[in-house]
N, C-alpha and C positions, 0 to 999 in steps of 0.2 A: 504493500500500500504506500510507502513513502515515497519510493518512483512517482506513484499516478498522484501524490497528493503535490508532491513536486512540478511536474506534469501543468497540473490544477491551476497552481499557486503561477508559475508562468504565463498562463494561456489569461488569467484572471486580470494580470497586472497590464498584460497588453491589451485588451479590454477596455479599462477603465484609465489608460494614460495616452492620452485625456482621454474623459467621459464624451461618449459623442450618439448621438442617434437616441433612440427610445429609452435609454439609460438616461439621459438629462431631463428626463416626462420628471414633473413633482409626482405622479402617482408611482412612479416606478423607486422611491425612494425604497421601499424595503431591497427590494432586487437589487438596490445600487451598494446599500449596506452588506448583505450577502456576498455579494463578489468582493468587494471589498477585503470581506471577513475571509475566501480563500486567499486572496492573493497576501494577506500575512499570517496565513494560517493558522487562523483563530477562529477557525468555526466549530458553530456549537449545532446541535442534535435540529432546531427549527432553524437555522442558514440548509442544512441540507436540505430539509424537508421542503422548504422554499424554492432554491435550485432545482430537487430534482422536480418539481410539478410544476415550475413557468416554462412555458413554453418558448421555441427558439424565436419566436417574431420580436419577444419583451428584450432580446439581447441586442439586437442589431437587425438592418432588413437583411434581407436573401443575398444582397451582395456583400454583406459585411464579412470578409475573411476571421479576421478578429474574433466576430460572434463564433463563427459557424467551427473555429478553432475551441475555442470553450466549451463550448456545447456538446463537440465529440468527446474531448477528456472527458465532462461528465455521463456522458451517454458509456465509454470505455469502465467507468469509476461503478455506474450501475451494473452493468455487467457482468463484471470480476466480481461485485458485493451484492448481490441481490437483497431486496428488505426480505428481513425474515418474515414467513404469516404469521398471523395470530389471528386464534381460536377464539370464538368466545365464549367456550362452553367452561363452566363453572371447575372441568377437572384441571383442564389448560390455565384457568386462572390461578388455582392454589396453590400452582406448583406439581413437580415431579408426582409422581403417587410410589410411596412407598413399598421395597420388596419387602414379600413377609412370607 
């Protein structure tokens, strides 16, 4: 993982230097915070959860190299890490079940 966070943390910085395209939107201020938070990698559990569900248009348009550069690390980054599922059934919530 520290390659692809490496990877990340690159593809992030040239992104955001400068800020240009639908990243300077005032409502895309979460998203702007997020990349941000890769490119000195400091991101926390809701910066991924963010990243991975915006979509690629919110980074840059269709010709943005830049974006479309970020997007694949994190698209690479899903990949390799798949979200685990989770169950909602009451035995999945308690924990393991005991051998007996």
């Amino acid at each position: 993982m520290p390659r692809a966070r490496q990877a990340l943390r690159g593809a992030a910085h040239r992104l955001v230097t400068p800020v240009r395209g639908p990243l300077k939107a005032k409502e895309q201020r979460r998203v702007l915070s997020a990349v941000r938070a890769a490119e000195r990698m400091r991101m926390t559990g809701a910066h991924w959860l963010l990243l991975m569900t915006t979509g690629r248009e919110a980074l840059g348009g269709p010709a943005s190299a830049r974006a479309d550069a970020f997007y694949k690390v994190l698209e690479q980054i899903l990949a390799e890490h798949p979200p685990q599922a989770q169950e909602d059934t009451p035995a999945a919530a308690s924990g393991p079940a005991e051998a007996g």
